[in-house]
C-alpha positions in Angstrom: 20.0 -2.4 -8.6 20.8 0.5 -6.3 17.7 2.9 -3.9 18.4 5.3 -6.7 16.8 3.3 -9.3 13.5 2.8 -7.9 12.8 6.7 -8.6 9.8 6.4 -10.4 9.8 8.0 -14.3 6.3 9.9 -15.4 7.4 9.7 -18.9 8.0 6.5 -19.0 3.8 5.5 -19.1 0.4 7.7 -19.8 -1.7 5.5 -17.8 -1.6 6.2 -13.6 -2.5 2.5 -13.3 0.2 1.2 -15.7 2.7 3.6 -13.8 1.6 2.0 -10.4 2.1 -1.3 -11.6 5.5 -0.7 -13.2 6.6 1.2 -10.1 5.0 -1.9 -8.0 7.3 -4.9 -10.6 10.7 -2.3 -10.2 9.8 -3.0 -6.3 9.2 -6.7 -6.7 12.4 -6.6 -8.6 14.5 -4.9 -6.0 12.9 -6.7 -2.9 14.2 -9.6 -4.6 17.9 -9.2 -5.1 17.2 -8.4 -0.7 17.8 -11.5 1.9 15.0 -10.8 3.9 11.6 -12.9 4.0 8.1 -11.3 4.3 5.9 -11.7 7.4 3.1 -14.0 6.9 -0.1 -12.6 5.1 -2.4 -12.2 8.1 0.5 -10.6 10.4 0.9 -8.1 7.6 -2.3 -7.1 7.6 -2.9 -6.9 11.2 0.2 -4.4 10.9 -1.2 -2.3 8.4 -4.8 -2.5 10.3 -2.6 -1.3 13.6 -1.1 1.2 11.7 -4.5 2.6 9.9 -6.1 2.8 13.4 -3.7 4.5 15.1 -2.4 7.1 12.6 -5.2 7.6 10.8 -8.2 7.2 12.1 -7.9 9.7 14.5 -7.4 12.6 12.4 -10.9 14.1 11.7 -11.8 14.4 7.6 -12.5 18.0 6.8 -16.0 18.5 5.3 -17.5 15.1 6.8 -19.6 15.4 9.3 -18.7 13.2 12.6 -21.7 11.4 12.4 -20.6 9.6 9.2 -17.2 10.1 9.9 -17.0 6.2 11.1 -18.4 5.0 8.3 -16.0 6.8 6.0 -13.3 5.7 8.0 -14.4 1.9 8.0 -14.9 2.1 3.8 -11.4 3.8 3.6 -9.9 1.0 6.3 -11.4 -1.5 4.0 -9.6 -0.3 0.7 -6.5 -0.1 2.1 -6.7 -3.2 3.5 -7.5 -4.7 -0.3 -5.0 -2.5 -1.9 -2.3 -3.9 1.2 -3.7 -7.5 0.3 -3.1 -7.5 -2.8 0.4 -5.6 -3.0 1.4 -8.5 -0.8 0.3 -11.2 -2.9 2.1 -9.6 -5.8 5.4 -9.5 -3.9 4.9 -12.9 -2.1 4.8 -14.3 -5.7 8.4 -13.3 -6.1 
């Protein structure tokens, strides 16, 4: 399987969730055919954690006000770090 494959087709599904998960199995698929290992579960997360607090948390949310603003940001840390989780899992299975 070639990059160019991995271009993701609309048509192909109606539902947004089934779309994701068929983009998420042609990823699997091609991470597969790679020789390269994934870091361990908690080192990936730490990454994406890392990466969450220092790209995004800083940029203030239009329309929130900055006295909730942490608390958005914590709930939105949390779901990524769920949706990270289990995109991991689902790879690590392969």
């Amino acid at each position: 399987m070639q990059v160019d494959d991995l271009k993701f087709n609309s048509a192909a599904t109606s539902s947004q969730m089934a779309a994701g998960g068929a983009l998420l199995e042609r990823i699997r698929e091609f991470l597969s055919q790679l020789t390269i290992s994934l870091p361990e579960r908690n080192e990936f997360l730490r990454i994406v954690a890392e990466a969450y607090d220092l790209y995004v948390a800083p940029v203030d949310i239009p329309g929130i006000p900055n006295i909730i603003e942490p608390w958005v940001d914590s709930a939105l840390k949390a779901i990524l770090l769920q949706q990270a989780a289990a995109i991991y899992d689902m790879l690590a299975k392969s």
